[in-house]
Biopython code that builds the backbone (N, CA, C, O; Angstrom):
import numpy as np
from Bio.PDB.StructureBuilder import StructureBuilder

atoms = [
    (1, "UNK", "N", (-11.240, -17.949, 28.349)),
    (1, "UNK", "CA", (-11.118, -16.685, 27.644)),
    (1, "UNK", "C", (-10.661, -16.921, 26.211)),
    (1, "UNK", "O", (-9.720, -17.658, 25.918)),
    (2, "UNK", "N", (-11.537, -16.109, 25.180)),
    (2, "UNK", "CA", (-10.948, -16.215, 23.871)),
    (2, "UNK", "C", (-9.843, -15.477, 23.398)),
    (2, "UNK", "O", (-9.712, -14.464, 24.084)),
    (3, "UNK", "N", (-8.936, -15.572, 22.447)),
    (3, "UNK", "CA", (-7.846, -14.619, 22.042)),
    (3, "UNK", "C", (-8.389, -13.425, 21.581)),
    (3, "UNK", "O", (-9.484, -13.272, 21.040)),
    (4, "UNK", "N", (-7.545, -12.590, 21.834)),
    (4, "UNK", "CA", (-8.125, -11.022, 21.139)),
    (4, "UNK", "C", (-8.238, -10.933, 19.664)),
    (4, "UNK", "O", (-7.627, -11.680, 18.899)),
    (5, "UNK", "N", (-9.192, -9.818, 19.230)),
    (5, "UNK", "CA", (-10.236, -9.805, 18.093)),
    (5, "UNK", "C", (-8.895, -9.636, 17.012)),
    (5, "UNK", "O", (-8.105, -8.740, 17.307)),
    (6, "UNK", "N", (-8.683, -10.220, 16.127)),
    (6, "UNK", "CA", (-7.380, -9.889, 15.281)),
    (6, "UNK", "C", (-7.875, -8.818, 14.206)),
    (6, "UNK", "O", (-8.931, -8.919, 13.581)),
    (7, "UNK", "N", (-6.722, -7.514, 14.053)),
    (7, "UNK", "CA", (-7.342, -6.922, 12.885)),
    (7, "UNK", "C", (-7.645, -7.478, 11.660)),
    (7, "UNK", "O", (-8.476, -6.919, 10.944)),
    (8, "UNK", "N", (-6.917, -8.828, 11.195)),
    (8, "UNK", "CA", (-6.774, -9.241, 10.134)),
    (8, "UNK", "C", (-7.610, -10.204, 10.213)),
    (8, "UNK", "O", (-7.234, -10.907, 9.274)),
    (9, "UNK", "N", (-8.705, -10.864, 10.795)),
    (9, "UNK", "CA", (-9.192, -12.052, 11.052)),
    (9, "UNK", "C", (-9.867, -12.821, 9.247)),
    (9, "UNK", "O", (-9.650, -13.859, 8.621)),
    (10, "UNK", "N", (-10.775, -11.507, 9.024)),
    (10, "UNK", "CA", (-11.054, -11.650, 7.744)),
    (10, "UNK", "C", (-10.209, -12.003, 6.272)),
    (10, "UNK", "O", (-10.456, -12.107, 5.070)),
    (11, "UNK", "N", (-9.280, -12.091, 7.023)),
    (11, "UNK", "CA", (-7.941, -12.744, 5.573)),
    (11, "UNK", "C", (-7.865, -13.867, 5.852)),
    (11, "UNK", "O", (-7.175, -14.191, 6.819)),
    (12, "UNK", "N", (-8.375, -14.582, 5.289)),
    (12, "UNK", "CA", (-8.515, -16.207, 5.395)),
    (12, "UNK", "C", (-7.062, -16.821, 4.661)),
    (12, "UNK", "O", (-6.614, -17.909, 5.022)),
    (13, "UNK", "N", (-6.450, -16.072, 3.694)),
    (13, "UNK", "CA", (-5.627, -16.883, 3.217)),
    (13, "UNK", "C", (-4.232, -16.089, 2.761)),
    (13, "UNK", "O", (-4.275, -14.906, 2.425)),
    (14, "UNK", "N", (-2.891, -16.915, 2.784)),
    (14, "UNK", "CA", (-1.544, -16.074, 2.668)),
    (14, "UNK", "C", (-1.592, -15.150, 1.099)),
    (14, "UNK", "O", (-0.904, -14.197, 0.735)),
    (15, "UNK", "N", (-2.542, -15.783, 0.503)),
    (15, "UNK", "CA", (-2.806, -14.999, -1.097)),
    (15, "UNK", "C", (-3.672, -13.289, -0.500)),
    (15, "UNK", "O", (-3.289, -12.155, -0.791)),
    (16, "UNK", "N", (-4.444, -13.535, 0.058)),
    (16, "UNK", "CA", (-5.122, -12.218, 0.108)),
    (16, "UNK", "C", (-4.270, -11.237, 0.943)),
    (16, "UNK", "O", (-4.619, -10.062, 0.825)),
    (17, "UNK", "N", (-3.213, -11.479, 1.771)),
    (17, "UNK", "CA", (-2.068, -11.021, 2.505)),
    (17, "UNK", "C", (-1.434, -10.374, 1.194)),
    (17, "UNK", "O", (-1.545, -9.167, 0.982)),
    (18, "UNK", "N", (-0.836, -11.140, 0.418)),
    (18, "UNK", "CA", (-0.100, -10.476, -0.446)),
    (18, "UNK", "C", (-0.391, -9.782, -1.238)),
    (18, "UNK", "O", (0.180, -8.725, -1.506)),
    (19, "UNK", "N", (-1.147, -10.147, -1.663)),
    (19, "UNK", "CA", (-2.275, -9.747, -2.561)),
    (19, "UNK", "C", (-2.452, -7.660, -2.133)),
    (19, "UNK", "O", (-2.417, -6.690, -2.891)),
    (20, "UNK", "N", (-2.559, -7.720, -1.241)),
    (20, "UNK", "CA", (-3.004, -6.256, -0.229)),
    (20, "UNK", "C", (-1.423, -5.742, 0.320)),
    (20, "UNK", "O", (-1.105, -4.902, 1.162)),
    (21, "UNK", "N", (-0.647, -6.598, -0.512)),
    (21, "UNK", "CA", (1.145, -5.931, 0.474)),
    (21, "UNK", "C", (1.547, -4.697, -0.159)),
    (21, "UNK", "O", (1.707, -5.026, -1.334)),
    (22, "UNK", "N", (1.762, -3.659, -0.071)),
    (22, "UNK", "CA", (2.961, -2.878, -0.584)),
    (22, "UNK", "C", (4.289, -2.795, 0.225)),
    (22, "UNK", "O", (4.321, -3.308, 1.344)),
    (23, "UNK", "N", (5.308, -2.220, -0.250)),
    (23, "UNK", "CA", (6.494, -1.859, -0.109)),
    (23, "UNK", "C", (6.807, -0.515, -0.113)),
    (23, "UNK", "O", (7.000, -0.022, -1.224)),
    (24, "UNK", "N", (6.905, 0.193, 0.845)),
    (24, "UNK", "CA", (7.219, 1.838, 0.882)),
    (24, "UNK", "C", (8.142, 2.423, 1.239)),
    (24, "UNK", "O", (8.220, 2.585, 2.457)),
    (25, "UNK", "N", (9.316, 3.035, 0.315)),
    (25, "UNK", "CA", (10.546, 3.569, 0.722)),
    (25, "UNK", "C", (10.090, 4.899, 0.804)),
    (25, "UNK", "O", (9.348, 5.500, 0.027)),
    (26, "UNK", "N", (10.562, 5.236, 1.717)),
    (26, "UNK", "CA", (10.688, 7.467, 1.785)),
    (26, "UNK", "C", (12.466, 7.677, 1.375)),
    (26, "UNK", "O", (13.524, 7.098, 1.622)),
    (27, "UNK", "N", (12.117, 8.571, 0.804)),
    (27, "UNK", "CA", (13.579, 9.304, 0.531)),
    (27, "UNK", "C", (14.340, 9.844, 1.609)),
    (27, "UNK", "O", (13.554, 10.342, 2.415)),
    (28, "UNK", "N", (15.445, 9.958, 1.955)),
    (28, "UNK", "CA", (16.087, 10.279, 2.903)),
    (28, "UNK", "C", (15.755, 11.843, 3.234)),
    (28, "UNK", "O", (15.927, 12.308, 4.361)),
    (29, "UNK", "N", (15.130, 12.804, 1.839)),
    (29, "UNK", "CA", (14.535, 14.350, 2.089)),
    (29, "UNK", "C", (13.282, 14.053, 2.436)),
    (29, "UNK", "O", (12.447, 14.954, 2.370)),
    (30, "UNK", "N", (12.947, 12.932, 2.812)),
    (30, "UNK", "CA", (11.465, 13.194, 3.212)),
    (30, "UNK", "C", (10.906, 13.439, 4.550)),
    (30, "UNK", "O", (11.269, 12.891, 5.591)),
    (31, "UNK", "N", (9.877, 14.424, 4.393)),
    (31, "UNK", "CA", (9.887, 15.260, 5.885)),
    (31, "UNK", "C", (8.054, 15.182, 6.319)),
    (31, "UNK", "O", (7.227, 16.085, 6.190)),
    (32, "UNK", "N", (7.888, 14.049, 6.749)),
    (32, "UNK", "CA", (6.309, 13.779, 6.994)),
    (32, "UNK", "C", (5.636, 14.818, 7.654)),
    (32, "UNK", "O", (4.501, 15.136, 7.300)),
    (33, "UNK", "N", (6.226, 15.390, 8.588)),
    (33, "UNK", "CA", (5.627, 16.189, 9.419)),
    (33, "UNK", "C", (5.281, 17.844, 8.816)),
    (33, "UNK", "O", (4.393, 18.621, 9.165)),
    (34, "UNK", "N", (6.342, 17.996, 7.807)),
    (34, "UNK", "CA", (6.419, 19.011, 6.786)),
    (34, "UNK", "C", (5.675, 18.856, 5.645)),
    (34, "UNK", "O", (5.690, 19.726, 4.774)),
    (35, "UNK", "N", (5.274, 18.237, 5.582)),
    (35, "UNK", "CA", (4.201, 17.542, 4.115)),
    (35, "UNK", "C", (5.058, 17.051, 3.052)),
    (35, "UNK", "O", (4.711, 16.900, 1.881)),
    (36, "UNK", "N", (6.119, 16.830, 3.508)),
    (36, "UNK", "CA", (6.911, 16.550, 1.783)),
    (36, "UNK", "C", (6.909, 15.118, 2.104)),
    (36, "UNK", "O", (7.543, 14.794, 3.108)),
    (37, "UNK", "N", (6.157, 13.965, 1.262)),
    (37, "UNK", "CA", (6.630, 13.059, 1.694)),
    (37, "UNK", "C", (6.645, 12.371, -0.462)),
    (37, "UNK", "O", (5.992, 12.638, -1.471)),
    (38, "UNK", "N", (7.709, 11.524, -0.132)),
    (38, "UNK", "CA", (8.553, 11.115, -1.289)),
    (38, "UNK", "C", (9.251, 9.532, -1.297)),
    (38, "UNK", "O", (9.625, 8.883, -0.320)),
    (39, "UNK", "N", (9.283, 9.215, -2.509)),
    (39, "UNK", "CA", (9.808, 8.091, -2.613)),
    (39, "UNK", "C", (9.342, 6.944, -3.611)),
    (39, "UNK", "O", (8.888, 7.257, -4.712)),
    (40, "UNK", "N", (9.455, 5.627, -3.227)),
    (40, "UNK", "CA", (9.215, 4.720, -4.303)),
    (40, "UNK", "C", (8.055, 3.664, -3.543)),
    (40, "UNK", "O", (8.186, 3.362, -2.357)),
    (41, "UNK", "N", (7.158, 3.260, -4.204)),
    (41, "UNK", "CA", (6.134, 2.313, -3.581)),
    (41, "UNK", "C", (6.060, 1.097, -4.367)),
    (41, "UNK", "O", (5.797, 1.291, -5.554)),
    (42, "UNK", "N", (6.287, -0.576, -3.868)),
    (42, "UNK", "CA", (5.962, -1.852, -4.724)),
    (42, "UNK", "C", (4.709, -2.187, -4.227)),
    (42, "UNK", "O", (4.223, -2.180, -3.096)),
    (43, "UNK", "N", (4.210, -2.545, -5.566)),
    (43, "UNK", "CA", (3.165, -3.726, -4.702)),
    (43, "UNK", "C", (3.562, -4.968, -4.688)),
    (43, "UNK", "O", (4.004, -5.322, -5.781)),
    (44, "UNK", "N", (3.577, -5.776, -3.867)),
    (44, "UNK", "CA", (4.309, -6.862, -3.121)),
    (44, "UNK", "C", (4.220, -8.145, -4.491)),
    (44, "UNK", "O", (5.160, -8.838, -4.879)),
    (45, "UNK", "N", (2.838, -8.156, -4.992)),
    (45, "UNK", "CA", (2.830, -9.922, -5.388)),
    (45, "UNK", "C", (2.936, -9.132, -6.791)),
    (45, "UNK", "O", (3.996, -9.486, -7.307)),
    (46, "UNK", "N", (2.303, -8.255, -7.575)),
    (46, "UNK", "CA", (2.377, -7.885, -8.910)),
    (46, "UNK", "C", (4.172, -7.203, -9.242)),
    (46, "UNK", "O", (4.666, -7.243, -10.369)),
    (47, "UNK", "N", (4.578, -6.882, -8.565)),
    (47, "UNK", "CA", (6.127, -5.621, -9.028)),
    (47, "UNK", "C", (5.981, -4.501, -9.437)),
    (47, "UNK", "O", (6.880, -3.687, -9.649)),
    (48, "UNK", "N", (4.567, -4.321, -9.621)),
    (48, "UNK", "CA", (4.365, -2.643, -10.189)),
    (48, "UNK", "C", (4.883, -1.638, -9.340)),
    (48, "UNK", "O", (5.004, -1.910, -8.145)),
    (49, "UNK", "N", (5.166, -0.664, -9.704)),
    (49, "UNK", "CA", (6.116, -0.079, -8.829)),
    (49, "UNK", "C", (5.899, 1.430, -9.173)),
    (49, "UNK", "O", (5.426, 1.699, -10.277)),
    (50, "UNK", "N", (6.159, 2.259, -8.447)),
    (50, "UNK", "CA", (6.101, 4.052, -8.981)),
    (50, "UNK", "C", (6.665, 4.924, -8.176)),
    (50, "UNK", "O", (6.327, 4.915, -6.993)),
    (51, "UNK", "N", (7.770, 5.983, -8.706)),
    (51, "UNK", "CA", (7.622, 7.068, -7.531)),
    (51, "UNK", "C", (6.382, 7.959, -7.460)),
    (51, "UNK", "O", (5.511, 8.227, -8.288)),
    (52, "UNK", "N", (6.635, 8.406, -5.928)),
    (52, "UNK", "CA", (5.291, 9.337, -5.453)),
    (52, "UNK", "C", (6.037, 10.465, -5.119)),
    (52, "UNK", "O", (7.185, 10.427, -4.675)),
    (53, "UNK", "N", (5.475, 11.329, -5.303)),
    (53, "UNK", "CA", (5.739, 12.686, -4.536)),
    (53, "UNK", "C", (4.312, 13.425, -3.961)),
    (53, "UNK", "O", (3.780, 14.429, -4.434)),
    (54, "UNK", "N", (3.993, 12.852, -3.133)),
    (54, "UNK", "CA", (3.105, 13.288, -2.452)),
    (54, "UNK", "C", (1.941, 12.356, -2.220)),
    (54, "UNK", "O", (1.469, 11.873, -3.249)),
    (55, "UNK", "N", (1.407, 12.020, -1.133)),
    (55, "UNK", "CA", (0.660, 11.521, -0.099)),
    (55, "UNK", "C", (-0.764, 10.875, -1.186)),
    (55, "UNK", "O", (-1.332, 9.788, -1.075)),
    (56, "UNK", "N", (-1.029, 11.970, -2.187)),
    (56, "UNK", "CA", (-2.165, 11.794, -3.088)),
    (56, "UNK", "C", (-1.593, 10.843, -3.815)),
    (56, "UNK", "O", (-2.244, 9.802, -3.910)),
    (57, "UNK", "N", (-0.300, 10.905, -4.498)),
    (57, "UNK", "CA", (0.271, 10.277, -5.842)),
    (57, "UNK", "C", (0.491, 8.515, -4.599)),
    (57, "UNK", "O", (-0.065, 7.663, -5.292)),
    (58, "UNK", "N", (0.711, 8.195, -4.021)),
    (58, "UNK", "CA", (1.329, 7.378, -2.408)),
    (58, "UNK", "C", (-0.324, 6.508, -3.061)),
    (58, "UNK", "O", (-0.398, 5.665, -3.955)),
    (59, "UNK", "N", (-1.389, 7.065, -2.280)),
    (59, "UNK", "CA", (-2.553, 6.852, -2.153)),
    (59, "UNK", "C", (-3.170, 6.206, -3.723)),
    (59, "UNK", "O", (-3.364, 4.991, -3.678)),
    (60, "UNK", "N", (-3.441, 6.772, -4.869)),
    (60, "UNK", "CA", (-3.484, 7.080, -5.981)),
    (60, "UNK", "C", (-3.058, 5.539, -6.834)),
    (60, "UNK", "O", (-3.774, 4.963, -7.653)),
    (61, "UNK", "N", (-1.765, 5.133, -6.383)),
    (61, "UNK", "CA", (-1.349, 4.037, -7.197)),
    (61, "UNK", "C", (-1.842, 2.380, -6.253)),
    (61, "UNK", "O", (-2.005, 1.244, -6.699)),
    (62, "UNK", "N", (-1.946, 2.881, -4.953)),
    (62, "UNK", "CA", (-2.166, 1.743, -4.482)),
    (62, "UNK", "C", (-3.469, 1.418, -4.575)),
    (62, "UNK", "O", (-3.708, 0.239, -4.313)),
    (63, "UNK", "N", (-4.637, 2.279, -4.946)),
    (63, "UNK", "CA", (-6.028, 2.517, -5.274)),
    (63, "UNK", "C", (-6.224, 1.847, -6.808)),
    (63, "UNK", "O", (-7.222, 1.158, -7.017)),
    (64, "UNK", "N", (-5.533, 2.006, -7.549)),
    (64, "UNK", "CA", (-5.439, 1.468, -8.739)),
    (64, "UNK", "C", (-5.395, 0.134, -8.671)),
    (64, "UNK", "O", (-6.171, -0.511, -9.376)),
    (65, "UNK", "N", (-4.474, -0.527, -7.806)),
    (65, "UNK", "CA", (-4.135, -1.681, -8.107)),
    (65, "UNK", "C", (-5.081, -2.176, -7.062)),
    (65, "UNK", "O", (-5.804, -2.964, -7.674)),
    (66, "UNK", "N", (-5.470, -2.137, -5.802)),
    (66, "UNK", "CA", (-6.781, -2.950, -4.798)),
    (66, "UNK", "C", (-7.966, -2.631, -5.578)),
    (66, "UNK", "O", (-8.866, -3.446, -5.373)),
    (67, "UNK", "N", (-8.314, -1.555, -6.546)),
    (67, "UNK", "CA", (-9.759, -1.482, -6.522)),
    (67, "UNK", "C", (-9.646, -0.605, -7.857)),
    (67, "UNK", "O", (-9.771, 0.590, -8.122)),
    (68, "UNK", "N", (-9.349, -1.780, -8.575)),
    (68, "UNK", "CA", (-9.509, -1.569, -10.278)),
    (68, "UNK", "C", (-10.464, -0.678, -10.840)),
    (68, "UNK", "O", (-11.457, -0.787, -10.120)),
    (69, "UNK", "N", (-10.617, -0.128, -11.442)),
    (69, "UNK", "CA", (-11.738, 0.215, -12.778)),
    (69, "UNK", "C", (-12.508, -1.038, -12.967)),
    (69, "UNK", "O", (-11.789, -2.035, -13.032)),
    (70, "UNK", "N", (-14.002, -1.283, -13.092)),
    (70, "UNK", "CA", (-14.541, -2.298, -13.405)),
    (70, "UNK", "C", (-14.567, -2.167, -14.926)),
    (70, "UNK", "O", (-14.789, -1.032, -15.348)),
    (71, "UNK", "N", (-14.382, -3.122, -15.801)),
    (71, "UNK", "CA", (-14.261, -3.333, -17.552)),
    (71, "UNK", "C", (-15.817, -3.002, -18.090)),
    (71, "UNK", "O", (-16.826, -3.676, -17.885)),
    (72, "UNK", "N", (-15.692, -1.767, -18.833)),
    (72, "UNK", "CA", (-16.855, -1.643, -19.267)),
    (72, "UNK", "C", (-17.686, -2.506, -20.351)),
    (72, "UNK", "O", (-18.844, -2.195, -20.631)),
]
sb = StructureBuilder()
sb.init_structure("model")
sb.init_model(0)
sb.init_chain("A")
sb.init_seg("    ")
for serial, (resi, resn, name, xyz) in enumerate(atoms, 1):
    if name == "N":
        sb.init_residue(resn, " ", resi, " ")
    sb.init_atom(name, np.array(xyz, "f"), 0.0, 1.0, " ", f" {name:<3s}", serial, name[0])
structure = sb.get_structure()
């Protein structure tokens, strides 16, 4: 029997791991189930960093940094 299908199989290497890491604090007022969700987000290997207030702004910065603007 082979080992089970790993979600991550396609990450060949500890760079593309990090590479794809963030860091996500919620604020202690943050209420997921209520829609308020809040706080501070890193990305792991760069340090860029931002608060979010809301799920879009959350989404929004980590989109920026995996899947750049291509240079016109």
């Amino acid at each position: 029997m082979g080992e089970p299908e790993n979600a991550m199989a396609h990450t060949t290497d500890q760079q593309s791991l990090v590479s794809r890491a963030f860091l996500v604090h919620l604020r202690t007022d943050a209420h997921m189930r209520g829609g308020r969700i809040v706080g501070r987000v890193e990305h792991v290997q760069s340090g860029d960093a931002t608060h979010f207030q809301s799920l879009e702004e959350l989404v929004s910065f980590m989109t920026v940094l995996l899947e750049p603007e291509p240079h016109a």
